[in-house]
C-alpha positions in Angstrom: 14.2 14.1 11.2 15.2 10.4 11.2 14.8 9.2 7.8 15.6 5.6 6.2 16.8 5.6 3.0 13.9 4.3 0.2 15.9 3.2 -2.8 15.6 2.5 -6.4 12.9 0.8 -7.8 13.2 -2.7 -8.3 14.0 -3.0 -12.3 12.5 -6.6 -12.5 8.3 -6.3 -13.5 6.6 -8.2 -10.8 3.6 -10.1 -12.2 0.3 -11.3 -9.9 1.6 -14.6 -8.6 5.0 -12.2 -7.5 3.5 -9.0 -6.1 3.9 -8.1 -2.5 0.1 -8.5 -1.7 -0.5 -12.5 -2.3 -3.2 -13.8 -3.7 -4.8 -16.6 -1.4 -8.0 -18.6 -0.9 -10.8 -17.0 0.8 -13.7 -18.5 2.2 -16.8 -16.9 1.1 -18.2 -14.2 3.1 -20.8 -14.4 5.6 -24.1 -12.2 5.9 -23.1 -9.5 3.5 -25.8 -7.7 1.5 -25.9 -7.6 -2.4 -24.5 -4.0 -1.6 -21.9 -5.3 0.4 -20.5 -7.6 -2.1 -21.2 -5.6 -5.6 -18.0 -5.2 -7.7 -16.3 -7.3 -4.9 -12.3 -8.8 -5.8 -9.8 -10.8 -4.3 -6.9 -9.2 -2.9 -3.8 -10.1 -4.4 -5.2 -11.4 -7.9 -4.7 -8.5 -10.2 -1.6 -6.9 -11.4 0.5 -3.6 -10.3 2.4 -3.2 -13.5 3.4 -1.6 -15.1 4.3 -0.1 -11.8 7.4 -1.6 -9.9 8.2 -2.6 -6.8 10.1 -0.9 -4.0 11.7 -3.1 -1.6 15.8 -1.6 -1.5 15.1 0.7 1.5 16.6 0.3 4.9 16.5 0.9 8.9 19.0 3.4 9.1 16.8 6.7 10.0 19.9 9.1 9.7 18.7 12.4 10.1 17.7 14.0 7.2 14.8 16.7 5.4 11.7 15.7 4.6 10.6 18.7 2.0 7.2 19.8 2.6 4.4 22.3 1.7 2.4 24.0 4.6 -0.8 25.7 4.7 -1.9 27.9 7.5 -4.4 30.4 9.0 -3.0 30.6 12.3 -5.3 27.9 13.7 -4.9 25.2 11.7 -1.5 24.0 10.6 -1.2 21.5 7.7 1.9 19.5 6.2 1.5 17.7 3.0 4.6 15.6 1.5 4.5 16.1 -2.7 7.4 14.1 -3.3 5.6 11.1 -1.1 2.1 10.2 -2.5 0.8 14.1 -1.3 0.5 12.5 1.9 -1.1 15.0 4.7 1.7 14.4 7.1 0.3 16.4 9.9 -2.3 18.6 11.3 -2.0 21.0 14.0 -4.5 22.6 15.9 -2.5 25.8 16.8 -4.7 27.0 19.5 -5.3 24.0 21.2 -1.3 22.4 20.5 -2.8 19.2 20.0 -2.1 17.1 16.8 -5.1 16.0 15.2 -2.8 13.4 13.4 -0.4 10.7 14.7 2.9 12.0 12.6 5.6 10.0 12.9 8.4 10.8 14.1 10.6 9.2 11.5 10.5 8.1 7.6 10.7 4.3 8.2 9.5 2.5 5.0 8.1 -1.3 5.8 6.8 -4.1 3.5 2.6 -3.2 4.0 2.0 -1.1 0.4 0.4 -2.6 -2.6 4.3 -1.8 -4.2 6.2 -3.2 -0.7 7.0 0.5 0.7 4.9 2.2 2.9 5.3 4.4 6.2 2.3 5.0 8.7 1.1 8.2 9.9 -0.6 11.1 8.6 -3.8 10.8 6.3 -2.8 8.8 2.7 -5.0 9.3 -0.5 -5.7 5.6 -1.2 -6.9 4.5 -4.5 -6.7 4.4 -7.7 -6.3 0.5 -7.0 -6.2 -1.8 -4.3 -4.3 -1.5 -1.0 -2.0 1.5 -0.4 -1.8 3.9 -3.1 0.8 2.8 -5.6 2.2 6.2 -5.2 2.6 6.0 -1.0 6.5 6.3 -1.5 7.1 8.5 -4.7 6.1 12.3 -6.1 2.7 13.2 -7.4 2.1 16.8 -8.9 1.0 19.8 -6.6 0.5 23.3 -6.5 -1.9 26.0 -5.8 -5.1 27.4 -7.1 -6.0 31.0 -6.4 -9.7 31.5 -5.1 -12.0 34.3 -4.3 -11.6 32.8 -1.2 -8.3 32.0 -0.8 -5.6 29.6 -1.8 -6.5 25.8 -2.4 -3.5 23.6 -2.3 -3.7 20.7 -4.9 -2.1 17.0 -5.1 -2.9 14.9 -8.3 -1.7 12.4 -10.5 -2.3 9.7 -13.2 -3.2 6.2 -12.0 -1.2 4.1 -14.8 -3.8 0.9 -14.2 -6.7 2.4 -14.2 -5.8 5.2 -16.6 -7.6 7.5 -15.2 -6.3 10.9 -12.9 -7.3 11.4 -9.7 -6.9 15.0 -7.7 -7.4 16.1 -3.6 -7.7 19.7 -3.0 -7.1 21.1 0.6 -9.0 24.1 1.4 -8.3 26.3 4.7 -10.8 29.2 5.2 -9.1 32.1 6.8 -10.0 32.1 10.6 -11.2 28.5 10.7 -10.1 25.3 12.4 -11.7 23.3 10.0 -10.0 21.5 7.2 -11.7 20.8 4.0 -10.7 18.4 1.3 -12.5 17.9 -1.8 -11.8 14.9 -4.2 -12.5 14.3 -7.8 -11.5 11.0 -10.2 -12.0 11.4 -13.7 -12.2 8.8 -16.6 -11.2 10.8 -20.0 -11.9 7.4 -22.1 -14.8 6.2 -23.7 -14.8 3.1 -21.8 -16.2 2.1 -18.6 -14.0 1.5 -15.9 -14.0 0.4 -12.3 -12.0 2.1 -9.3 -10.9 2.2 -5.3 -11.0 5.0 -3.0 -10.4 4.7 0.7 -8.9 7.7 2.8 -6.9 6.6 5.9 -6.6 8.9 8.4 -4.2 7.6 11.3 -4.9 9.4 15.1 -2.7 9.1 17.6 -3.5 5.8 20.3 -4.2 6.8 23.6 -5.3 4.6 27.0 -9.2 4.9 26.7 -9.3 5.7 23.0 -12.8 5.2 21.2 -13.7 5.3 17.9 -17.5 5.8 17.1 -19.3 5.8 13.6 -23.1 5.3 13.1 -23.6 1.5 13.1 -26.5 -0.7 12.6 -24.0 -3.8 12.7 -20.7 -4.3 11.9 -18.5 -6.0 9.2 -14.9 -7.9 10.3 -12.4 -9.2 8.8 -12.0 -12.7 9.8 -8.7 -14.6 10.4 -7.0 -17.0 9.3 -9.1 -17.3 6.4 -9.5 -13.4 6.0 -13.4 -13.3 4.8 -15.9 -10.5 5.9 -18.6 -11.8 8.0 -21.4 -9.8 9.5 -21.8 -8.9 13.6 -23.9 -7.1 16.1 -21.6 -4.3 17.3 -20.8 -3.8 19.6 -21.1 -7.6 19.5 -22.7 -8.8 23.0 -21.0 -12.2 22.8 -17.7 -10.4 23.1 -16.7 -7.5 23.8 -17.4 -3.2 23.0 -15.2 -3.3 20.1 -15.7 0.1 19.6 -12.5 0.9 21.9 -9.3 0.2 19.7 -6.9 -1.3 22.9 -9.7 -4.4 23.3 -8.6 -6.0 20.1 -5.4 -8.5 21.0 -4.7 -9.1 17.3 -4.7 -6.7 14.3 -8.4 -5.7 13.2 -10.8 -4.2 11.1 -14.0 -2.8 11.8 -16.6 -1.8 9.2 -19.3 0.5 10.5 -22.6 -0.3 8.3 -25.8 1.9 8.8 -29.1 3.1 7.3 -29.0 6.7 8.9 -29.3 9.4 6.1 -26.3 10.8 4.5 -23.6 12.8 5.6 -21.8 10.1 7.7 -19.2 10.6 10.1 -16.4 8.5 12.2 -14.4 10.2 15.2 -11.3 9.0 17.6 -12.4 10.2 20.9 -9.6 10.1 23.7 -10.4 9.3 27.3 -11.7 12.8 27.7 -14.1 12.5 24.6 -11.9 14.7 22.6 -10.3 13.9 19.1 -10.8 14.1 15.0 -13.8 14.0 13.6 -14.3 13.3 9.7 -17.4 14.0 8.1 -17.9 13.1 4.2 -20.4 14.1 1.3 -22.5 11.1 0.3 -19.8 9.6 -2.0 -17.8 8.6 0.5 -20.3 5.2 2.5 -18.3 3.2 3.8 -16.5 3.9 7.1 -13.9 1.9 9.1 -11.1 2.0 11.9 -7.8 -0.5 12.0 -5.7 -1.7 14.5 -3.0 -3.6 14.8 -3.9 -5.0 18.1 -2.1 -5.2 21.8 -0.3 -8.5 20.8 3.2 -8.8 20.9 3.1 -9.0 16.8 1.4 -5.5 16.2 3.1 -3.7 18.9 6.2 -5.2 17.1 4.7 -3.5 13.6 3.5 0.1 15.1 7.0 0.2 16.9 8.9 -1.3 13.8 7.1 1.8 11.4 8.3 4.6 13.9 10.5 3.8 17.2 9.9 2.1 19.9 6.9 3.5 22.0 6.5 6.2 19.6 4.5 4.9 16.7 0.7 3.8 18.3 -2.1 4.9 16.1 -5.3 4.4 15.0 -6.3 4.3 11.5 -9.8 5.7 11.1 -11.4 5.5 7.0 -14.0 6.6 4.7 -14.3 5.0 1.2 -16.3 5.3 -2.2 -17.6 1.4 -0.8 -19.1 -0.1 2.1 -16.2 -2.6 3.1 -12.7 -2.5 1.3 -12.8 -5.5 -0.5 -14.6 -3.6 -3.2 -14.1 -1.4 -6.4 -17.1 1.2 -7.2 -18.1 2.1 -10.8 -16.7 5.1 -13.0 -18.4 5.3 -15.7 -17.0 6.2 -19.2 -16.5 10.2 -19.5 -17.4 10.3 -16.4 -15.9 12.5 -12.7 -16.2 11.4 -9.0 -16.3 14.2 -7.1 -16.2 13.9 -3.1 -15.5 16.4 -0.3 -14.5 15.8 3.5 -13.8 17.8 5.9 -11.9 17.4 9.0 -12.5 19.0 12.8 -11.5 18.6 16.0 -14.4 17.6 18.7 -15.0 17.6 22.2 -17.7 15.7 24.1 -18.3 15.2 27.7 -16.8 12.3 28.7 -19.5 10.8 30.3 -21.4 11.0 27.3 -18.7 9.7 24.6 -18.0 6.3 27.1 -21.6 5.7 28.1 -22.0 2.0 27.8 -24.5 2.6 25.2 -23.0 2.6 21.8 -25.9 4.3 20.3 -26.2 7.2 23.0 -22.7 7.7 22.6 -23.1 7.9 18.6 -25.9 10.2 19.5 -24.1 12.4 21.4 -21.6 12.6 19.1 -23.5 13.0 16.0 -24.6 16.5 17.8 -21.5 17.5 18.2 -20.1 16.4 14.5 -23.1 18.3 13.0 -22.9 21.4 14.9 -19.2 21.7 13.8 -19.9 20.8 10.6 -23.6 21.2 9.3 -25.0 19.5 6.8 -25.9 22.3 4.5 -22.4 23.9 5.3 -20.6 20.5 3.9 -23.2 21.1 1.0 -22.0 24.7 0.2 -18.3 23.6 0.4 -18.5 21.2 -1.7 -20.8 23.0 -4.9 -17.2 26.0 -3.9 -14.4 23.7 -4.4 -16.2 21.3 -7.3 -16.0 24.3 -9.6 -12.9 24.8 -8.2 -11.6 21.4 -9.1 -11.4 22.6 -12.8 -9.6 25.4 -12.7 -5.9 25.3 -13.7 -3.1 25.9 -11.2 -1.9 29.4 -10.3 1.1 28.1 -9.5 3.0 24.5 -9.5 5.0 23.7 -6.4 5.8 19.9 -7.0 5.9 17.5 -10.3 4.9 13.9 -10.1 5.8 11.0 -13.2 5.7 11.7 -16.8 3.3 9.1 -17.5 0.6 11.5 -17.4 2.1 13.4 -20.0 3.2 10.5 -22.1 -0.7 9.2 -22.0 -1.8 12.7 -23.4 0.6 12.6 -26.2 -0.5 8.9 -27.2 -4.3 9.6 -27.0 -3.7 13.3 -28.1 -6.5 14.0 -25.6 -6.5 15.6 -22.0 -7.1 13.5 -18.9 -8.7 16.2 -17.0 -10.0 19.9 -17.2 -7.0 21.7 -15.0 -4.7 19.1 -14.6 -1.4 19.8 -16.4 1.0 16.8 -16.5 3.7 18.8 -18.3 7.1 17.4 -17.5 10.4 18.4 -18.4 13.2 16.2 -17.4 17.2 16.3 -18.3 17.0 12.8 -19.9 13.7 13.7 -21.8 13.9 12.6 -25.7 16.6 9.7 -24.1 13.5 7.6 -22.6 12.9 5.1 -25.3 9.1 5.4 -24.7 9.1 9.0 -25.1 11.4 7.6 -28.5 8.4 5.7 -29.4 6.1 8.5 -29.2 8.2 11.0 -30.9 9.7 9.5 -33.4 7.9 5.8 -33.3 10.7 4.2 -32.9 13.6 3.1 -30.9 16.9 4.8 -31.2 20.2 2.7 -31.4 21.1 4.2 -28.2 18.1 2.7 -26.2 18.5 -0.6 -28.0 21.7 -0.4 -26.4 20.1 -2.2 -22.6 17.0 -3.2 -21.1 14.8 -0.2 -20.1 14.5 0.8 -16.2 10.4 1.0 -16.8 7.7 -0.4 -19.1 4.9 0.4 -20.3 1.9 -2.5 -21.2 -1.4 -1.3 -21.3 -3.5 -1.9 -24.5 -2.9 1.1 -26.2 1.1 1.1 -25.9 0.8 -2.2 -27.6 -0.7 -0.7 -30.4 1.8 1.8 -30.7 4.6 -0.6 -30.5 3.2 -3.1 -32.8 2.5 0.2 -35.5 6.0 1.0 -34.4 7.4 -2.5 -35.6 4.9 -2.6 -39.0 7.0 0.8 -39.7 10.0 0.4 -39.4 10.4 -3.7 -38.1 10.5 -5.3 -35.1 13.4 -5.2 -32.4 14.3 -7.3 -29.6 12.6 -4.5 -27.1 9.3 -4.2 -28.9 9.2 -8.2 -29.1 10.4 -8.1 -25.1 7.7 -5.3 -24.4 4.6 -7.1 -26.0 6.2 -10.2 -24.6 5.5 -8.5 -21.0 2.5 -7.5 -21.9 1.1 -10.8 -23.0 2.2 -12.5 -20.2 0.6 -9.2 -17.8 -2.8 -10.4 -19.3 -2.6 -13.8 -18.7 -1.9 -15.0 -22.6 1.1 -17.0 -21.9 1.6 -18.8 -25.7 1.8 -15.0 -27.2 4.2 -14.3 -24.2 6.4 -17.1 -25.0 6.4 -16.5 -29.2 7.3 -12.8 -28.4 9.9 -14.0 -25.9 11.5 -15.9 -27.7 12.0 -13.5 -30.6 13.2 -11.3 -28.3 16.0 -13.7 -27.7 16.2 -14.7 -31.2 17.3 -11.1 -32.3 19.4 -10.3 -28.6 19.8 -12.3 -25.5 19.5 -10.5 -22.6 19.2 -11.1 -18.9 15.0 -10.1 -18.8 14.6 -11.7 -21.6 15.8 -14.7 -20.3 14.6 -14.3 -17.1 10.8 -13.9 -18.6 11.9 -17.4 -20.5 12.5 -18.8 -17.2 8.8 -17.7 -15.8 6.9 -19.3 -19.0 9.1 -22.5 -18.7 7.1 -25.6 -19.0 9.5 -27.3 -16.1 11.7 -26.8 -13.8 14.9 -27.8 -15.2 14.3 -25.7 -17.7 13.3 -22.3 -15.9 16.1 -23.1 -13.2 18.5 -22.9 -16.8 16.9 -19.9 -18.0 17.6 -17.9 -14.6 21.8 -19.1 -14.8 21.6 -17.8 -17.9 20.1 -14.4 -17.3 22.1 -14.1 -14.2 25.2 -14.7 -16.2 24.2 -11.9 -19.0 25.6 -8.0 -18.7 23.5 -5.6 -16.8 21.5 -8.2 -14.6 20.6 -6.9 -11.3 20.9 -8.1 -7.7 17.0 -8.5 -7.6 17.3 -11.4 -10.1 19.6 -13.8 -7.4 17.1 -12.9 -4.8 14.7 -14.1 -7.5 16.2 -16.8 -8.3 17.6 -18.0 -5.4 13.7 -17.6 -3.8 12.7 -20.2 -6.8 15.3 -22.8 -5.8 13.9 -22.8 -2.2 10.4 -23.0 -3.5 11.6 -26.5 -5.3 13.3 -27.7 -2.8 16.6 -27.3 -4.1 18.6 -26.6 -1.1 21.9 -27.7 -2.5 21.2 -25.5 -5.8 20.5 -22.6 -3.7 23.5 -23.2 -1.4 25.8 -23.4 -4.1 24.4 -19.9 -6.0 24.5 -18.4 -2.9 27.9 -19.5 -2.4 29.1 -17.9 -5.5 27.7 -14.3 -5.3 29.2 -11.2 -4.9 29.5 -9.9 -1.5 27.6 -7.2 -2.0 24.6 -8.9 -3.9 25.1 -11.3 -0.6 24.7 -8.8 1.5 20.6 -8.1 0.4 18.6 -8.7 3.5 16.5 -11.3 1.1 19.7 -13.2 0.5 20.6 -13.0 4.0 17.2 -14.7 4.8 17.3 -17.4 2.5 20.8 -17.8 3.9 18.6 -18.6 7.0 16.4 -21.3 5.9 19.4 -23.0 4.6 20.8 -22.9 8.0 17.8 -24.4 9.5 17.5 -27.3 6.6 21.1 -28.1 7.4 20.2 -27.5 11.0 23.4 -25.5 11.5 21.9 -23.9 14.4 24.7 -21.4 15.2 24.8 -20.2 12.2 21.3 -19.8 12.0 21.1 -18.0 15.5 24.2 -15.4 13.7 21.5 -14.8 10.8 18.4 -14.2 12.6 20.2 -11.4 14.8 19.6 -9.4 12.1 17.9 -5.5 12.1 15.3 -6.8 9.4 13.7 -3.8 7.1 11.3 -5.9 4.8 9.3 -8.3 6.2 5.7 -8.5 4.7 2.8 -7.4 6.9 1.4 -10.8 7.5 4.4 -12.9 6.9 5.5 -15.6 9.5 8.7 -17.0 7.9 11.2 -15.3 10.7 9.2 -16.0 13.9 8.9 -19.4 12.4 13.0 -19.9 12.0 13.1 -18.8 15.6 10.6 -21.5 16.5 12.7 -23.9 14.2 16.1 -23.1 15.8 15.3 -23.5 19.1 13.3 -27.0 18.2 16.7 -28.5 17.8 18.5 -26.1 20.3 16.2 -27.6 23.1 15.6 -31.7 20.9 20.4 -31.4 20.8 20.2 -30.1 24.9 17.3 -32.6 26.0 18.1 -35.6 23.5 16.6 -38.8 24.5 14.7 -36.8 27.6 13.2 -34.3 25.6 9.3 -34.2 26.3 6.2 -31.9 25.0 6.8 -30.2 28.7 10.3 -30.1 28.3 9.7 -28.2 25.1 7.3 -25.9 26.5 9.4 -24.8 29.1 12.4 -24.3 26.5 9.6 -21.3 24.5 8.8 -19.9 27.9 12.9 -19.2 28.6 13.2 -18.3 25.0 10.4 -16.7 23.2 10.5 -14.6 19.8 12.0 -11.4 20.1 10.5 -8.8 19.3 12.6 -7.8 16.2 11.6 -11.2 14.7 8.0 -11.0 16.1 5.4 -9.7 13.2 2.9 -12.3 13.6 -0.2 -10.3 13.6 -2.9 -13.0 15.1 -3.0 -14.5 18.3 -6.3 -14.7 21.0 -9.4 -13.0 19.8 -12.1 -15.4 19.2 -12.4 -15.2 15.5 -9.1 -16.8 15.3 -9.9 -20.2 14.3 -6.4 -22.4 13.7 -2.9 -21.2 14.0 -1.6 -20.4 10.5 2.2 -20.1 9.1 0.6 -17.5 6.8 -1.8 -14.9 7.7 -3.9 -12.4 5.7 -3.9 -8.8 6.9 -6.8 -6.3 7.1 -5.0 -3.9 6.7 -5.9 -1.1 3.9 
């Protein structure tokens, strides 16, 4: 199949005010209930370290194999991708040759995952923080578990954060066209802990499409400011907003109910046939996404997959009832969860009656004949005791971090999860050093490490590790990370600076430049790291990104300048090389950068539709000069408007848009 190529991890630790989700004001929300708003956050305010980011991949969908495991009675068919978060990739229903699933028909990363990289399709385990699963674009651990009643394929892995392991089982009974997935979280520590769980599920888009839930009254995100605010649904004053292709701009719908447990949510096509998803009680909160008809999320759908080829609908069911929550998990505690997944037909009539609530009632019937209420019940007591049990056989491994958590707590995360890894460079890792030996070797003091670690406990051991046998520049660089992770920035600043004290180098250096008290003094700090052996690429878009935020054209012109064509050559670079154009309104050379095949624009970002809007400003002010009018202008956007490669704004003409915004928030989740 097509398939862009994802890259290496970026090797610079991205702290809050740097992650790909921003943190940004939000009004408060409006009409929620105290259940609606327990163990509420703000997106973009906490960290993803010690994770990194992945932003190198590209658009150039050369074909390629995706490796995948299948599981199959002959009814249902079932793809799951190991080596990419355990994603289910596709579901077949073999009888009926219908997809139950939109499945892409490429591997085209884009800039909408809580690390940058994400691809749409399929249905993606989301959790165990906010916003796409940290592991959308990289291997988790799978294999299989032998039943009485057949095989159960299994996808798990460590949450690093969190530090807890979380685990999906897919069970297909033989002769069935039913898919059953059971979930189960599990907090090994002594300490209490809070977590995020949403399952996305994305279903084809087709002309007529519906999505129904039970709903009392709905929850919406709200644009520009991106609260949640209570509404009728379908709302009166508006529209049925239960059929996806009404929505002009990106959306998100929250289905909130008092009707007894289990709940449901299907995609109906114009012929009142489509998924249905049915959970145990865990799982209350239920929601579908759009990205709208505008220009801007057509531009997204088409920009994930290829052009007319990538229209879905995401349909969800999470641990809470909107997604702008974390639930409880107790200390020594397990989450266990199942869902199950169906195809359903209803007669059209009755799935587009006008009446939301007939139509949900109609449905409802349908859902619980396929899948009953004491059936989902039986399943899930089956593959809960099945959620212990040890593999019969490992298809897939995920990260060693797993394994390296066991060895420092010399405990097991979870009854029948094995995080056993064995890797070439194992023994070489300077963290697997510090566990071994609890120390660094001369070798690994040799360069800055390609990961970190930074949670509590790795402190301890690196701070027992320097009482031992004294303090190097990586443990002082390590705890300096850490500090400045948790917000102490004096303790970052004392261990940063030993760090330097004992061996410059280009992250130490850098992290001097993000504590700086000014900036002449961080815009120092960055030459110097930049100018240090081993310094990456990442660190001149970095830095170059900083200058523009000051203002410093000419600074950033002049580093620019003097970069190595292939460090110029980074679509970041390439884009700052933009908004210098369009400072020094060079508008031909500006109009030579934006025809561009951009990969990694941010979901919700405005900055290329807004250099369009900037170029042709003093295209039409240079062709118009003293003549130029507000009508002269407006006829100059008509002839010329944003093409669609540059086109990602995702808010336009609903009637919760208040005023136009150079940066938007997204619903998406």
């Amino acid at each position: 199949m097509p398939m862009s190529h994802l890259g290496s991890p970026n090797p610079l630790p991205h702290f809050a005010h740097q992650q790909p989700i921003q943190s940004k004001p939000t009004p408060p929300n409006r009409g929620l209930n105290a259940q609606e708003s327990s163990r509420g956050f703000a997106w973009g305010a906490d960290s993803i370290l010690p994770y990194q980011v992945l932003d190198q991949y590209d658009r150039a969908q050369t074909v390629g194999e995706l490796r995948v495991l299948e599981i199959s009675n002959g009814r249902l068919t079932a793809l799951v991708a190991p080596h990419l978060g355990g994603r289910l990739l596709s579901l077949r229903d073999e009888a009926a040759g219908r997809d139950l699933l939109f499945t892409n028909p490429v591997f085209q990363p884009a800039n909408l995952g809580a690390l940058n990289a994400w691809f749409s399709g399929g249905v993606e385990w989301n959790g165990l923080i906010p916003g796409h699963t940290p592991v959308s674009c990289s291997a988790v651990f799978a294999g299989v578990v032998q039943t009485e009643r057949g095989p159960v394929l299994r996808v798990y892995e460590f949450d690093r954060i969190v530090e807890a392991t979380w685990q999906i089982d897919l069970y297909l009974p033989a002769d069935d066209d039913r898919l059953f997935v059971h979930g189960r979280i599990v907090n090994a520590d002594a300490l209490d802990k809070e977590a995020y769980w949403w399952t996305n599920m994305a279903v084809p888009a087709t002309p007529g499409m519906r999505v129904l839930s039970p709903a009392d009254y709905a929850i919406e995100h709200v644009l520009p400011g991106n609260q949640l605010e209570r509404f009728a649904f379908p709302d009166p004053a508006r529209f049925d907003g239960s059929y996806p292709e009404r929505w002009v701009d990106a959306t998100s719908v929250f289905f909130r109910t008092q009707e007894p447990q289990p709940l449901w949510i299907a995609a109906l096509d114009a012929q009142g046939t489509g998924l249905a998803q049915v959970a145990t009680p865990h799982m209350q909160g239920r929601k579908f996404f759009y990205f709208g008809t505008g220009s801007g999320g057509q531009q997204w759908m088409d920009f994930l997959s290829q052009p007319q080829r990538g229209n879905y609908v995401e349909i969800q069911s999470g641990m809470t009832p909107t997604q702008n929550q974390r639930f409880a998990l107790p200390a020594h505690s397990e989450v266990h969860w199942t869902e199950a997944y169906a195809c359903v037909q209803l007669e059209p009539e009755w799935a587009h009656q006008a009446d939301y609530q007939g139509a949900c009632r109609a449905a409802g019937e349908v859902v619980h004949a396929r899948i009953g209420p004491d059936e989902l019940a039986e399943i899930d007591t089956f593959l809960r005791a099945v959620s212990s049990q040890a593999l019969t056989q490992r298809l897939h491994a995920g990260a060693s971090w797993g394994m390296r958590h066991e060895q420092l707590t010399q405990s097991a995360l979870a009854q029948g999860l094995d995080f056993g890894v064995r890797t070439p460079m194992q023994g070489m890792d300077p963290w697997d050093e510090l566990l071994h030996t609890g120390r660094f070797s001369a070798a690994s003091l040799e360069s800055v490490p390609a990961t970190w670690a930074m949670s509590p406990r790795w402190c301890a051991a690196l701070e027992h590790s320097a009482a031992l046998y004294g303090s190097t520049w990586l443990h002082a660089l390590a705890l300096g990370l850490a500090a400045q992770n948790r917000g102490d920035m004096a303790q970052a600043r004392a261990w940063v600076e030993r760090s330097l004290a004992l061996k410059p180098t280009w992250l130490a250096y850098r992290q001097s430049a993000l504590l700086a008290p000014n900036a002449c003094t961080r815009e120092m700090a960055y030459l110097v790291a930049w100018r240090l052996p081993g310094a990456p690429a990442a660190l001149a878009v970095e830095i170059v990104h900083v200058l523009l935020q000051a203002g410093r054209m000419d600074a950033a012109r002049a580093f620019v300048d003097e970069l190595p064509p292939n460090v110029r050559a980074l679509e970041r670079i390439h884009t700052a090389q933009a908004q210098l154009a369009a400072h020094a309104q060079d508008w031909p050379l500006l109009a030579r950068l934006l025809d561009h095949p951009f990969a990694t624009v941010r979901e919700g970002e405005t900055l290329l539709d807004t250099l369009w809007t900037t170029l042709h400003q003093g295209l039409c002010k240079a062709h118009w000069g003293e003549c130029w009018t507000p009508a002269a202008w407006q006829a100059w956007q008509a002839q010329y408007p944003v093409p669609a490669h540059l086109n990602f704004r995702m808010q336009g003409a609903n009637v919760h848009l208040a005023t136009p915004s150079d940066s938007e928030h997204s619903p998406h989740g």
